[in-house]
Every structure is written in C-alpha cells, then in structure tokens.
mmCIF entry with sequence, helices, sheets and N, C-alpha, C, O atoms, coordinates in Angstrom:
data_MODEL
# 
_entry.id   MODEL 
# 
_entity.id                         1 
_entity.type                       polymer 
_entity.pdbx_number_of_molecules   1 
# 
_entity_poly.entity_id                      1 
_entity_poly.type                           'polypeptide(L)' 
_entity_poly.nstd_linkage                   no 
_entity_poly.nstd_monomer                   no 
_entity_poly.pdbx_seq_one_letter_code       
;(UNK)(UNK)(UNK)(UNK)(UNK)(UNK)(UNK)(UNK)(UNK)(UNK)(UNK)(UNK)(UNK)(UNK)(UNK)(UNK)
(UNK)(UNK)(UNK)(UNK)(UNK)(UNK)(UNK)(UNK)(UNK)(UNK)(UNK)(UNK)(UNK)(UNK)(UNK)(UNK)
(UNK)(UNK)(UNK)(UNK)(UNK)(UNK)(UNK)(UNK)(UNK)(UNK)(UNK)(UNK)(UNK)(UNK)(UNK)(UNK)
(UNK)(UNK)(UNK)(UNK)(UNK)(UNK)
;
_entity_poly.pdbx_seq_one_letter_code_can   XXXXXXXXXXXXXXXXXXXXXXXXXXXXXXXXXXXXXXXXXXXXXXXXXXXXXX 
_entity_poly.pdbx_strand_id                 A 
# 
loop_
_entity_poly_seq.entity_id 
_entity_poly_seq.num 
_entity_poly_seq.mon_id 
_entity_poly_seq.hetero 
1 1  UNK n 
1 2  UNK n 
1 3  UNK n 
1 4  UNK n 
1 5  UNK n 
1 6  UNK n 
1 7  UNK n 
1 8  UNK n 
1 9  UNK n 
1 10 UNK n 
1 11 UNK n 
1 12 UNK n 
1 13 UNK n 
1 14 UNK n 
1 15 UNK n 
1 16 UNK n 
1 17 UNK n 
1 18 UNK n 
1 19 UNK n 
1 20 UNK n 
1 21 UNK n 
1 22 UNK n 
1 23 UNK n 
1 24 UNK n 
1 25 UNK n 
1 26 UNK n 
1 27 UNK n 
1 28 UNK n 
1 29 UNK n 
1 30 UNK n 
1 31 UNK n 
1 32 UNK n 
1 33 UNK n 
1 34 UNK n 
1 35 UNK n 
1 36 UNK n 
1 37 UNK n 
1 38 UNK n 
1 39 UNK n 
1 40 UNK n 
1 41 UNK n 
1 42 UNK n 
1 43 UNK n 
1 44 UNK n 
1 45 UNK n 
1 46 UNK n 
1 47 UNK n 
1 48 UNK n 
1 49 UNK n 
1 50 UNK n 
1 51 UNK n 
1 52 UNK n 
1 53 UNK n 
1 54 UNK n 
# 
_struct_asym.id          A 
_struct_asym.entity_id   1 
# 
_struct_sheet.id               AA1 
_struct_sheet.type             ? 
_struct_sheet.number_strands   4 
_struct_sheet.details          ? 
# 
loop_
_struct_sheet_order.sheet_id 
_struct_sheet_order.range_id_1 
_struct_sheet_order.range_id_2 
_struct_sheet_order.offset 
_struct_sheet_order.sense 
AA1 1 2 ? anti-parallel 
AA1 2 3 ? anti-parallel 
AA1 3 4 ? anti-parallel 
# 
loop_
_struct_sheet_range.sheet_id 
_struct_sheet_range.id 
_struct_sheet_range.beg_label_comp_id 
_struct_sheet_range.beg_label_asym_id 
_struct_sheet_range.beg_label_seq_id 
_struct_sheet_range.pdbx_beg_PDB_ins_code 
_struct_sheet_range.end_label_comp_id 
_struct_sheet_range.end_label_asym_id 
_struct_sheet_range.end_label_seq_id 
_struct_sheet_range.pdbx_end_PDB_ins_code 
_struct_sheet_range.beg_auth_comp_id 
_struct_sheet_range.beg_auth_asym_id 
_struct_sheet_range.beg_auth_seq_id 
_struct_sheet_range.end_auth_comp_id 
_struct_sheet_range.end_auth_asym_id 
_struct_sheet_range.end_auth_seq_id 
AA1 1 UNK A 20 ? UNK A 27 ? UNK A 20 UNK A 27 
AA1 2 UNK A 7  ? UNK A 14 ? UNK A 7  UNK A 14 
AA1 3 UNK A 46 ? UNK A 53 ? UNK A 46 UNK A 53 
AA1 4 UNK A 36 ? UNK A 41 ? UNK A 36 UNK A 41 
# 
loop_
_atom_site.group_PDB 
_atom_site.id 
_atom_site.type_symbol 
_atom_site.label_atom_id 
_atom_site.label_alt_id 
_atom_site.label_comp_id 
_atom_site.label_asym_id 
_atom_site.label_entity_id 
_atom_site.label_seq_id 
_atom_site.pdbx_PDB_ins_code 
_atom_site.Cartn_x 
_atom_site.Cartn_y 
_atom_site.Cartn_z 
_atom_site.occupancy 
_atom_site.B_iso_or_equiv 
_atom_site.pdbx_formal_charge 
_atom_site.auth_seq_id 
_atom_site.auth_comp_id 
_atom_site.auth_asym_id 
_atom_site.auth_atom_id 
_atom_site.pdbx_PDB_model_num 
ATOM 1   N N  . UNK A 1 1  ? 89.018 74.025  119.238 1.00 0.00 ? 1  UNK A N  1 
ATOM 2   C CA . UNK A 1 1  ? 88.155 73.324  118.473 1.00 0.00 ? 1  UNK A CA 1 
ATOM 3   C C  . UNK A 1 1  ? 87.516 74.145  117.350 1.00 0.00 ? 1  UNK A C  1 
ATOM 4   O O  . UNK A 1 1  ? 87.245 75.336  117.508 1.00 0.00 ? 1  UNK A O  1 
ATOM 5   N N  . UNK A 1 2  ? 87.278 73.473  116.199 1.00 0.00 ? 2  UNK A N  1 
ATOM 6   C CA . UNK A 1 2  ? 86.703 74.218  115.041 1.00 0.00 ? 2  UNK A CA 1 
ATOM 7   C C  . UNK A 1 2  ? 85.199 74.534  115.271 1.00 0.00 ? 2  UNK A C  1 
ATOM 8   O O  . UNK A 1 2  ? 84.482 73.852  116.004 1.00 0.00 ? 2  UNK A O  1 
ATOM 9   N N  . UNK A 1 3  ? 84.809 75.567  114.620 1.00 0.00 ? 3  UNK A N  1 
ATOM 10  C CA . UNK A 1 3  ? 83.330 75.951  114.687 1.00 0.00 ? 3  UNK A CA 1 
ATOM 11  C C  . UNK A 1 3  ? 82.507 74.910  113.881 1.00 0.00 ? 3  UNK A C  1 
ATOM 12  O O  . UNK A 1 3  ? 82.971 74.370  112.877 1.00 0.00 ? 3  UNK A O  1 
ATOM 13  N N  . UNK A 1 4  ? 81.353 74.669  114.330 1.00 0.00 ? 4  UNK A N  1 
ATOM 14  C CA . UNK A 1 4  ? 80.438 73.827  113.548 1.00 0.00 ? 4  UNK A CA 1 
ATOM 15  C C  . UNK A 1 4  ? 79.413 74.674  112.840 1.00 0.00 ? 4  UNK A C  1 
ATOM 16  O O  . UNK A 1 4  ? 78.967 75.709  113.337 1.00 0.00 ? 4  UNK A O  1 
ATOM 17  N N  . UNK A 1 5  ? 79.064 74.218  111.699 1.00 0.00 ? 5  UNK A N  1 
ATOM 18  C CA . UNK A 1 5  ? 78.055 75.004  110.926 1.00 0.00 ? 5  UNK A CA 1 
ATOM 19  C C  . UNK A 1 5  ? 78.492 75.145  109.485 1.00 0.00 ? 5  UNK A C  1 
ATOM 20  O O  . UNK A 1 5  ? 79.599 74.750  109.118 1.00 0.00 ? 5  UNK A O  1 
ATOM 21  N N  . UNK A 1 6  ? 77.567 75.742  108.625 1.00 0.00 ? 6  UNK A N  1 
ATOM 22  C CA . UNK A 1 6  ? 77.845 75.887  107.232 1.00 0.00 ? 6  UNK A CA 1 
ATOM 23  C C  . UNK A 1 6  ? 78.704 77.083  106.834 1.00 0.00 ? 6  UNK A C  1 
ATOM 24  O O  . UNK A 1 6  ? 79.138 77.183  105.686 1.00 0.00 ? 6  UNK A O  1 
ATOM 25  N N  . UNK A 1 7  ? 78.952 78.000  107.791 1.00 0.00 ? 7  UNK A N  1 
ATOM 26  C CA . UNK A 1 7  ? 79.653 79.184  107.442 1.00 0.00 ? 7  UNK A CA 1 
ATOM 27  C C  . UNK A 1 7  ? 81.188 78.992  107.370 1.00 0.00 ? 7  UNK A C  1 
ATOM 28  O O  . UNK A 1 7  ? 81.793 78.379  108.249 1.00 0.00 ? 7  UNK A O  1 
ATOM 29  N N  . UNK A 1 8  ? 81.786 79.529  106.309 1.00 0.00 ? 8  UNK A N  1 
ATOM 30  C CA . UNK A 1 8  ? 83.246 79.437  106.089 1.00 0.00 ? 8  UNK A CA 1 
ATOM 31  C C  . UNK A 1 8  ? 83.808 80.736  105.911 1.00 0.00 ? 8  UNK A C  1 
ATOM 32  O O  . UNK A 1 8  ? 83.133 81.637  105.413 1.00 0.00 ? 8  UNK A O  1 
ATOM 33  N N  . UNK A 1 9  ? 85.127 80.928  106.320 1.00 0.00 ? 9  UNK A N  1 
ATOM 34  C CA . UNK A 1 9  ? 85.800 82.188  106.160 1.00 0.00 ? 9  UNK A CA 1 
ATOM 35  C C  . UNK A 1 9  ? 86.352 82.215  104.679 1.00 0.00 ? 9  UNK A C  1 
ATOM 36  O O  . UNK A 1 9  ? 86.937 81.246  104.196 1.00 0.00 ? 9  UNK A O  1 
ATOM 37  N N  . UNK A 1 10 ? 86.140 83.318  104.034 1.00 0.00 ? 10 UNK A N  1 
ATOM 38  C CA . UNK A 1 10 ? 86.632 83.520  102.624 1.00 0.00 ? 10 UNK A CA 1 
ATOM 39  C C  . UNK A 1 10 ? 87.417 84.761  102.535 1.00 0.00 ? 10 UNK A C  1 
ATOM 40  O O  . UNK A 1 10 ? 87.316 85.591  103.439 1.00 0.00 ? 10 UNK A O  1 
ATOM 41  N N  . UNK A 1 11 ? 88.213 84.969  101.500 1.00 0.00 ? 11 UNK A N  1 
ATOM 42  C CA . UNK A 1 11 ? 88.970 86.082  101.225 1.00 0.00 ? 11 UNK A CA 1 
ATOM 43  C C  . UNK A 1 11 ? 88.379 86.766  100.052 1.00 0.00 ? 11 UNK A C  1 
ATOM 44  O O  . UNK A 1 11 ? 87.849 86.089  99.171  1.00 0.00 ? 11 UNK A O  1 
ATOM 45  N N  . UNK A 1 12 ? 88.431 88.133  99.969  1.00 0.00 ? 12 UNK A N  1 
ATOM 46  C CA . UNK A 1 12 ? 87.938 88.945  98.830  1.00 0.00 ? 12 UNK A CA 1 
ATOM 47  C C  . UNK A 1 12 ? 89.190 89.601  98.237  1.00 0.00 ? 12 UNK A C  1 
ATOM 48  O O  . UNK A 1 12 ? 89.966 90.251  98.937  1.00 0.00 ? 12 UNK A O  1 
ATOM 49  N N  . UNK A 1 13 ? 89.356 89.412  96.941  1.00 0.00 ? 13 UNK A N  1 
ATOM 50  C CA . UNK A 1 13 ? 90.495 89.964  96.277  1.00 0.00 ? 13 UNK A CA 1 
ATOM 51  C C  . UNK A 1 13 ? 90.030 90.977  95.225  1.00 0.00 ? 13 UNK A C  1 
ATOM 52  O O  . UNK A 1 13 ? 89.031 90.783  94.532  1.00 0.00 ? 13 UNK A O  1 
ATOM 53  N N  . UNK A 1 14 ? 90.810 92.076  95.138  1.00 0.00 ? 14 UNK A N  1 
ATOM 54  C CA . UNK A 1 14 ? 90.545 93.168  94.153  1.00 0.00 ? 14 UNK A CA 1 
ATOM 55  C C  . UNK A 1 14 ? 90.780 92.615  92.715  1.00 0.00 ? 14 UNK A C  1 
ATOM 56  O O  . UNK A 1 14 ? 91.772 91.924  92.483  1.00 0.00 ? 14 UNK A O  1 
ATOM 57  N N  . UNK A 1 15 ? 89.882 92.914  91.766  1.00 0.00 ? 15 UNK A N  1 
ATOM 58  C CA . UNK A 1 15 ? 90.096 92.330  90.441  1.00 0.00 ? 15 UNK A CA 1 
ATOM 59  C C  . UNK A 1 15 ? 91.043 93.097  89.729  1.00 0.00 ? 15 UNK A C  1 
ATOM 60  O O  . UNK A 1 15 ? 91.528 92.582  88.721  1.00 0.00 ? 15 UNK A O  1 
ATOM 61  N N  . UNK A 1 16 ? 91.439 94.369  90.102  1.00 0.00 ? 16 UNK A N  1 
ATOM 62  C CA . UNK A 1 16 ? 92.381 95.150  89.343  1.00 0.00 ? 16 UNK A CA 1 
ATOM 63  C C  . UNK A 1 16 ? 93.837 94.909  89.806  1.00 0.00 ? 16 UNK A C  1 
ATOM 64  O O  . UNK A 1 16 ? 94.721 94.666  88.985  1.00 0.00 ? 16 UNK A O  1 
ATOM 65  N N  . UNK A 1 17 ? 94.068 94.979  91.130  1.00 0.00 ? 17 UNK A N  1 
ATOM 66  C CA . UNK A 1 17 ? 95.438 94.785  91.585  1.00 0.00 ? 17 UNK A CA 1 
ATOM 67  C C  . UNK A 1 17 ? 95.708 93.390  92.138  1.00 0.00 ? 17 UNK A C  1 
ATOM 68  O O  . UNK A 1 17 ? 96.846 93.063  92.477  1.00 0.00 ? 17 UNK A O  1 
ATOM 69  N N  . UNK A 1 18 ? 94.664 92.568  92.230  1.00 0.00 ? 18 UNK A N  1 
ATOM 70  C CA . UNK A 1 18 ? 94.777 91.197  92.758  1.00 0.00 ? 18 UNK A CA 1 
ATOM 71  C C  . UNK A 1 18 ? 95.223 91.062  94.169  1.00 0.00 ? 18 UNK A C  1 
ATOM 72  O O  . UNK A 1 18 ? 95.697 89.989  94.541  1.00 0.00 ? 18 UNK A O  1 
ATOM 73  N N  . UNK A 1 19 ? 95.107 92.100  95.011  1.00 0.00 ? 19 UNK A N  1 
ATOM 74  C CA . UNK A 1 19 ? 95.443 92.045  96.378  1.00 0.00 ? 19 UNK A CA 1 
ATOM 75  C C  . UNK A 1 19 ? 94.238 91.522  97.195  1.00 0.00 ? 19 UNK A C  1 
ATOM 76  O O  . UNK A 1 19 ? 93.102 91.860  96.863  1.00 0.00 ? 19 UNK A O  1 
ATOM 77  N N  . UNK A 1 20 ? 94.443 90.736  98.215  1.00 0.00 ? 20 UNK A N  1 
ATOM 78  C CA . UNK A 1 20 ? 93.414 90.265  99.133  1.00 0.00 ? 20 UNK A CA 1 
ATOM 79  C C  . UNK A 1 20 ? 93.205 91.219  100.221 1.00 0.00 ? 20 UNK A C  1 
ATOM 80  O O  . UNK A 1 20 ? 93.955 91.216  101.197 1.00 0.00 ? 20 UNK A O  1 
ATOM 81  N N  . UNK A 1 21 ? 92.208 92.050  100.104 1.00 0.00 ? 21 UNK A N  1 
ATOM 82  C CA . UNK A 1 21 ? 92.043 93.176  101.047 1.00 0.00 ? 21 UNK A CA 1 
ATOM 83  C C  . UNK A 1 21 ? 91.079 92.874  102.177 1.00 0.00 ? 21 UNK A C  1 
ATOM 84  O O  . UNK A 1 21 ? 91.207 93.464  103.249 1.00 0.00 ? 21 UNK A O  1 
ATOM 85  N N  . UNK A 1 22 ? 90.114 91.976  101.984 1.00 0.00 ? 22 UNK A N  1 
ATOM 86  C CA . UNK A 1 22 ? 89.073 91.789  102.967 1.00 0.00 ? 22 UNK A CA 1 
ATOM 87  C C  . UNK A 1 22 ? 88.928 90.232  103.226 1.00 0.00 ? 22 UNK A C  1 
ATOM 88  O O  . UNK A 1 22 ? 89.198 89.389  102.371 1.00 0.00 ? 22 UNK A O  1 
ATOM 89  N N  . UNK A 1 23 ? 88.472 89.947  104.500 1.00 0.00 ? 23 UNK A N  1 
ATOM 90  C CA . UNK A 1 23 ? 88.098 88.581  104.760 1.00 0.00 ? 23 UNK A CA 1 
ATOM 91  C C  . UNK A 1 23 ? 86.651 88.613  105.439 1.00 0.00 ? 23 UNK A C  1 
ATOM 92  O O  . UNK A 1 23 ? 86.371 89.507  106.237 1.00 0.00 ? 23 UNK A O  1 
ATOM 93  N N  . UNK A 1 24 ? 85.799 87.675  105.119 1.00 0.00 ? 24 UNK A N  1 
ATOM 94  C CA . UNK A 1 24 ? 84.464 87.683  105.626 1.00 0.00 ? 24 UNK A CA 1 
ATOM 95  C C  . UNK A 1 24 ? 84.070 86.218  105.674 1.00 0.00 ? 24 UNK A C  1 
ATOM 96  O O  . UNK A 1 24 ? 84.862 85.338  105.337 1.00 0.00 ? 24 UNK A O  1 
ATOM 97  N N  . UNK A 1 25 ? 82.812 85.959  106.106 1.00 0.00 ? 25 UNK A N  1 
ATOM 98  C CA . UNK A 1 25 ? 82.208 84.648  106.216 1.00 0.00 ? 25 UNK A CA 1 
ATOM 99  C C  . UNK A 1 25 ? 81.064 84.590  105.253 1.00 0.00 ? 25 UNK A C  1 
ATOM 100 O O  . UNK A 1 25 ? 80.436 85.602  104.940 1.00 0.00 ? 25 UNK A O  1 
ATOM 101 N N  . UNK A 1 26 ? 80.803 83.417  104.792 1.00 0.00 ? 26 UNK A N  1 
ATOM 102 C CA . UNK A 1 26 ? 79.597 83.180  103.909 1.00 0.00 ? 26 UNK A CA 1 
ATOM 103 C C  . UNK A 1 26 ? 79.021 81.853  104.182 1.00 0.00 ? 26 UNK A C  1 
ATOM 104 O O  . UNK A 1 26 ? 79.726 80.932  104.595 1.00 0.00 ? 26 UNK A O  1 
ATOM 105 N N  . UNK A 1 27 ? 77.797 81.732  103.969 1.00 0.00 ? 27 UNK A N  1 
ATOM 106 C CA . UNK A 1 27 ? 77.056 80.399  104.153 1.00 0.00 ? 27 UNK A CA 1 
ATOM 107 C C  . UNK A 1 27 ? 77.098 79.664  102.778 1.00 0.00 ? 27 UNK A C  1 
ATOM 108 O O  . UNK A 1 27 ? 76.517 80.094  101.782 1.00 0.00 ? 27 UNK A O  1 
ATOM 109 N N  . UNK A 1 28 ? 77.807 78.562  102.810 1.00 0.00 ? 28 UNK A N  1 
ATOM 110 C CA . UNK A 1 28 ? 77.918 77.853  101.534 1.00 0.00 ? 28 UNK A CA 1 
ATOM 111 C C  . UNK A 1 28 ? 76.624 77.133  101.025 1.00 0.00 ? 28 UNK A C  1 
ATOM 112 O O  . UNK A 1 28 ? 76.487 76.808  99.846  1.00 0.00 ? 28 UNK A O  1 
ATOM 113 N N  . UNK A 1 29 ? 75.735 76.920  101.939 1.00 0.00 ? 29 UNK A N  1 
ATOM 114 C CA . UNK A 1 29 ? 74.422 76.345  101.484 1.00 0.00 ? 29 UNK A CA 1 
ATOM 115 C C  . UNK A 1 29 ? 73.619 77.350  100.765 1.00 0.00 ? 29 UNK A C  1 
ATOM 116 O O  . UNK A 1 29 ? 72.990 77.028  99.757  1.00 0.00 ? 29 UNK A O  1 
ATOM 117 N N  . UNK A 1 30 ? 73.607 78.605  101.252 1.00 0.00 ? 30 UNK A N  1 
ATOM 118 C CA . UNK A 1 30 ? 72.698 79.660  100.621 1.00 0.00 ? 30 UNK A CA 1 
ATOM 119 C C  . UNK A 1 30 ? 73.346 80.254  99.360  1.00 0.00 ? 30 UNK A C  1 
ATOM 120 O O  . UNK A 1 30 ? 72.640 80.585  98.407  1.00 0.00 ? 30 UNK A O  1 
ATOM 121 N N  . UNK A 1 31 ? 74.698 80.394  99.344  1.00 0.00 ? 31 UNK A N  1 
ATOM 122 C CA . UNK A 1 31 ? 75.333 81.018  98.217  1.00 0.00 ? 31 UNK A CA 1 
ATOM 123 C C  . UNK A 1 31 ? 76.500 80.148  97.791  1.00 0.00 ? 31 UNK A C  1 
ATOM 124 O O  . UNK A 1 31 ? 77.637 80.388  98.196  1.00 0.00 ? 31 UNK A O  1 
ATOM 125 N N  . UNK A 1 32 ? 76.210 79.076  96.926  1.00 0.00 ? 32 UNK A N  1 
ATOM 126 C CA . UNK A 1 32 ? 77.240 78.207  96.505  1.00 0.00 ? 32 UNK A CA 1 
ATOM 127 C C  . UNK A 1 32 ? 78.266 78.849  95.465  1.00 0.00 ? 32 UNK A C  1 
ATOM 128 O O  . UNK A 1 32 ? 79.418 78.426  95.363  1.00 0.00 ? 32 UNK A O  1 
ATOM 129 N N  . UNK A 1 33 ? 77.798 79.832  94.750  1.00 0.00 ? 33 UNK A N  1 
ATOM 130 C CA . UNK A 1 33 ? 78.667 80.466  93.771  1.00 0.00 ? 33 UNK A CA 1 
ATOM 131 C C  . UNK A 1 33 ? 79.557 81.506  94.480  1.00 0.00 ? 33 UNK A C  1 
ATOM 132 O O  . UNK A 1 33 ? 79.387 81.848  95.650  1.00 0.00 ? 33 UNK A O  1 
ATOM 133 N N  . UNK A 1 34 ? 80.552 81.993  93.640  1.00 0.00 ? 34 UNK A N  1 
ATOM 134 C CA . UNK A 1 34 ? 81.504 82.969  94.198  1.00 0.00 ? 34 UNK A CA 1 
ATOM 135 C C  . UNK A 1 34 ? 80.923 84.404  94.447  1.00 0.00 ? 34 UNK A C  1 
ATOM 136 O O  . UNK A 1 34 ? 80.215 84.956  93.605  1.00 0.00 ? 34 UNK A O  1 
ATOM 137 N N  . UNK A 1 35 ? 81.242 84.953  95.590  1.00 0.00 ? 35 UNK A N  1 
ATOM 138 C CA . UNK A 1 35 ? 80.760 86.199  96.010  1.00 0.00 ? 35 UNK A CA 1 
ATOM 139 C C  . UNK A 1 35 ? 81.467 87.334  95.325  1.00 0.00 ? 35 UNK A C  1 
ATOM 140 O O  . UNK A 1 35 ? 82.693 87.305  95.217  1.00 0.00 ? 35 UNK A O  1 
ATOM 141 N N  . UNK A 1 36 ? 80.751 88.338  94.855  1.00 0.00 ? 36 UNK A N  1 
ATOM 142 C CA . UNK A 1 36 ? 81.269 89.574  94.264  1.00 0.00 ? 36 UNK A CA 1 
ATOM 143 C C  . UNK A 1 36 ? 80.658 90.759  94.874  1.00 0.00 ? 36 UNK A C  1 
ATOM 144 O O  . UNK A 1 36 ? 79.439 90.926  94.911  1.00 0.00 ? 36 UNK A O  1 
ATOM 145 N N  . UNK A 1 37 ? 81.585 91.644  95.390  1.00 0.00 ? 37 UNK A N  1 
ATOM 146 C CA . UNK A 1 37 ? 81.157 92.927  96.052  1.00 0.00 ? 37 UNK A CA 1 
ATOM 147 C C  . UNK A 1 37 ? 82.027 94.027  95.536  1.00 0.00 ? 37 UNK A C  1 
ATOM 148 O O  . UNK A 1 37 ? 83.199 93.860  95.200  1.00 0.00 ? 37 UNK A O  1 
ATOM 149 N N  . UNK A 1 38 ? 81.337 95.240  95.490  1.00 0.00 ? 38 UNK A N  1 
ATOM 150 C CA . UNK A 1 38 ? 82.192 96.434  95.252  1.00 0.00 ? 38 UNK A CA 1 
ATOM 151 C C  . UNK A 1 38 ? 82.572 97.033  96.467  1.00 0.00 ? 38 UNK A C  1 
ATOM 152 O O  . UNK A 1 38 ? 81.737 97.490  97.247  1.00 0.00 ? 38 UNK A O  1 
ATOM 153 N N  . UNK A 1 39 ? 83.906 97.060  96.692  1.00 0.00 ? 39 UNK A N  1 
ATOM 154 C CA . UNK A 1 39 ? 84.450 97.530  97.990  1.00 0.00 ? 39 UNK A CA 1 
ATOM 155 C C  . UNK A 1 39 ? 85.620 98.459  97.677  1.00 0.00 ? 39 UNK A C  1 
ATOM 156 O O  . UNK A 1 39 ? 86.100 98.540  96.546  1.00 0.00 ? 39 UNK A O  1 
ATOM 157 N N  . UNK A 1 40 ? 86.032 99.113  98.662  1.00 0.00 ? 40 UNK A N  1 
ATOM 158 C CA . UNK A 1 40 ? 87.148 100.184 98.539  1.00 0.00 ? 40 UNK A CA 1 
ATOM 159 C C  . UNK A 1 40 ? 88.512 99.363  98.543  1.00 0.00 ? 40 UNK A C  1 
ATOM 160 O O  . UNK A 1 40 ? 88.712 98.495  99.392  1.00 0.00 ? 40 UNK A O  1 
ATOM 161 N N  . UNK A 1 41 ? 89.372 99.654  97.628  1.00 0.00 ? 41 UNK A N  1 
ATOM 162 C CA . UNK A 1 41 ? 90.758 99.076  97.626  1.00 0.00 ? 41 UNK A CA 1 
ATOM 163 C C  . UNK A 1 41 ? 91.716 100.222 97.972  1.00 0.00 ? 41 UNK A C  1 
ATOM 164 O O  . UNK A 1 41 ? 91.790 101.223 97.260  1.00 0.00 ? 41 UNK A O  1 
ATOM 165 N N  . UNK A 1 42 ? 92.445 100.053 99.075  1.00 0.00 ? 42 UNK A N  1 
ATOM 166 C CA . UNK A 1 42 ? 93.391 101.142 99.450  1.00 0.00 ? 42 UNK A CA 1 
ATOM 167 C C  . UNK A 1 42 ? 94.596 101.262 98.556  1.00 0.00 ? 42 UNK A C  1 
ATOM 168 O O  . UNK A 1 42 ? 95.221 102.319 98.473  1.00 0.00 ? 42 UNK A O  1 
ATOM 169 N N  . UNK A 1 43 ? 94.924 100.168 97.881  1.00 0.00 ? 43 UNK A N  1 
ATOM 170 C CA . UNK A 1 43 ? 96.096 100.322 96.908  1.00 0.00 ? 43 UNK A CA 1 
ATOM 171 C C  . UNK A 1 43 ? 95.717 100.973 95.580  1.00 0.00 ? 43 UNK A C  1 
ATOM 172 O O  . UNK A 1 43 ? 96.505 101.738 95.023  1.00 0.00 ? 43 UNK A O  1 
ATOM 173 N N  . UNK A 1 44 ? 94.486 100.672 95.051  1.00 0.00 ? 44 UNK A N  1 
ATOM 174 C CA . UNK A 1 44 ? 94.053 101.262 93.938  1.00 0.00 ? 44 UNK A CA 1 
ATOM 175 C C  . UNK A 1 44 ? 93.488 102.670 94.155  1.00 0.00 ? 44 UNK A C  1 
ATOM 176 O O  . UNK A 1 44 ? 93.372 103.459 93.217  1.00 0.00 ? 44 UNK A O  1 
ATOM 177 N N  . UNK A 1 45 ? 93.137 102.967 95.421  1.00 0.00 ? 45 UNK A N  1 
ATOM 178 C CA . UNK A 1 45 ? 92.636 104.287 95.913  1.00 0.00 ? 45 UNK A CA 1 
ATOM 179 C C  . UNK A 1 45 ? 91.257 104.541 95.299  1.00 0.00 ? 45 UNK A C  1 
ATOM 180 O O  . UNK A 1 45 ? 90.936 105.696 95.017  1.00 0.00 ? 45 UNK A O  1 
ATOM 181 N N  . UNK A 1 46 ? 90.382 103.456 95.067  1.00 0.00 ? 46 UNK A N  1 
ATOM 182 C CA . UNK A 1 46 ? 89.112 103.692 94.543  1.00 0.00 ? 46 UNK A CA 1 
ATOM 183 C C  . UNK A 1 46 ? 88.193 102.377 94.812  1.00 0.00 ? 46 UNK A C  1 
ATOM 184 O O  . UNK A 1 46 ? 88.694 101.307 95.158  1.00 0.00 ? 46 UNK A O  1 
ATOM 185 N N  . UNK A 1 47 ? 86.979 102.542 94.644  1.00 0.00 ? 47 UNK A N  1 
ATOM 186 C CA . UNK A 1 47 ? 86.071 101.397 94.791  1.00 0.00 ? 47 UNK A CA 1 
ATOM 187 C C  . UNK A 1 47 ? 86.202 100.498 93.544  1.00 0.00 ? 47 UNK A C  1 
ATOM 188 O O  . UNK A 1 47 ? 86.099 100.975 92.414  1.00 0.00 ? 47 UNK A O  1 
ATOM 189 N N  . UNK A 1 48 ? 86.431 99.191  93.770  1.00 0.00 ? 48 UNK A N  1 
ATOM 190 C CA . UNK A 1 48 ? 86.614 98.180  92.687  1.00 0.00 ? 48 UNK A CA 1 
ATOM 191 C C  . UNK A 1 48 ? 85.786 96.930  93.002  1.00 0.00 ? 48 UNK A C  1 
ATOM 192 O O  . UNK A 1 48 ? 85.268 96.775  94.108  1.00 0.00 ? 48 UNK A O  1 
ATOM 193 N N  . UNK A 1 49 ? 85.678 96.078  92.049  1.00 0.00 ? 49 UNK A N  1 
ATOM 194 C CA . UNK A 1 49 ? 84.969 94.816  92.256  1.00 0.00 ? 49 UNK A CA 1 
ATOM 195 C C  . UNK A 1 49 ? 85.924 93.874  92.915  1.00 0.00 ? 49 UNK A C  1 
ATOM 196 O O  . UNK A 1 49 ? 87.038 93.662  92.437  1.00 0.00 ? 49 UNK A O  1 
ATOM 197 N N  . UNK A 1 50 ? 85.478 93.287  94.055  1.00 0.00 ? 50 UNK A N  1 
ATOM 198 C CA . UNK A 1 50 ? 86.154 92.308  94.850  1.00 0.00 ? 50 UNK A CA 1 
ATOM 199 C C  . UNK A 1 50 ? 85.539 90.929  94.675  1.00 0.00 ? 50 UNK A C  1 
ATOM 200 O O  . UNK A 1 50 ? 84.329 90.780  94.844  1.00 0.00 ? 50 UNK A O  1 
ATOM 201 N N  . UNK A 1 51 ? 86.360 89.880  94.329  1.00 0.00 ? 51 UNK A N  1 
ATOM 202 C CA . UNK A 1 51 ? 85.764 88.565  94.202  1.00 0.00 ? 51 UNK A CA 1 
ATOM 203 C C  . UNK A 1 51 ? 86.229 87.637  95.224  1.00 0.00 ? 51 UNK A C  1 
ATOM 204 O O  . UNK A 1 51 ? 87.292 87.878  95.796  1.00 0.00 ? 51 UNK A O  1 
ATOM 205 N N  . UNK A 1 52 ? 85.521 86.565  95.526  1.00 0.00 ? 52 UNK A N  1 
ATOM 206 C CA . UNK A 1 52 ? 85.969 85.514  96.450  1.00 0.00 ? 52 UNK A CA 1 
ATOM 207 C C  . UNK A 1 52 ? 87.116 84.733  95.908  1.00 0.00 ? 52 UNK A C  1 
ATOM 208 O O  . UNK A 1 52 ? 87.093 84.322  94.748  1.00 0.00 ? 52 UNK A O  1 
ATOM 209 N N  . UNK A 1 53 ? 88.057 84.529  96.659  1.00 0.00 ? 53 UNK A N  1 
ATOM 210 C CA . UNK A 1 53 ? 89.171 83.606  96.214  1.00 0.00 ? 53 UNK A CA 1 
ATOM 211 C C  . UNK A 1 53 ? 89.316 82.548  97.271  1.00 0.00 ? 53 UNK A C  1 
ATOM 212 O O  . UNK A 1 53 ? 88.914 82.706  98.423  1.00 0.00 ? 53 UNK A O  1 
ATOM 213 N N  . UNK A 1 54 ? 89.933 81.415  96.810  1.00 0.00 ? 54 UNK A N  1 
ATOM 214 C CA . UNK A 1 54 ? 90.104 80.349  97.768  1.00 0.00 ? 54 UNK A CA 1 
ATOM 215 C C  . UNK A 1 54 ? 91.235 80.541  98.707  1.00 0.00 ? 54 UNK A C  1 
ATOM 216 O O  . UNK A 1 54 ? 91.474 79.693  99.567  1.00 0.00 ? 54 UNK A O  1 
# 
C-alpha cells in the first residue's frame, strides 16, 4: 500500500552534467516550488547546484 501524507519522493539532478545523483522526500504543502541544493556530484568531481526534477 502507498504511504499517506503530503511527502513525495523527488530526484535531484546536477545542473552541469544533468545526472540524477540524489533522491529525497519533500513536503509539497510547505515547499511548492522546486528544491535547489548544493551537493557533491561524483561525475563532475565537485560540489554543484542540484535541482529537483520530475
């Protein structure tokens, strides 16, 4: 059965190489806009901006 509640699983993609490196959850009620975090990208070998993708 599916989980109940406002939290949804999202993917974070690197803005430089476009690879989807991380998955996380977010509450759609509290943050309706797209999530942006600076995280480490193992393919770029540096910290880059990662954005939420569908």
């Amino acid at each position: 059965m599916a989980k109940k509640g406002p939290r949804e699983i999202i993917q974070l993609a690197c803005t430089e190489c476009k690879r989807r490196n991380y998955s996380t959850t977010k509450n759609k009620r509290n943050t309706p806009d797209r999530l942006e975090l600076r995280k480490y990208c193992p393919w770029c070998n540096k910290h880059t901006l990662h954005r939420e993708v569908k």
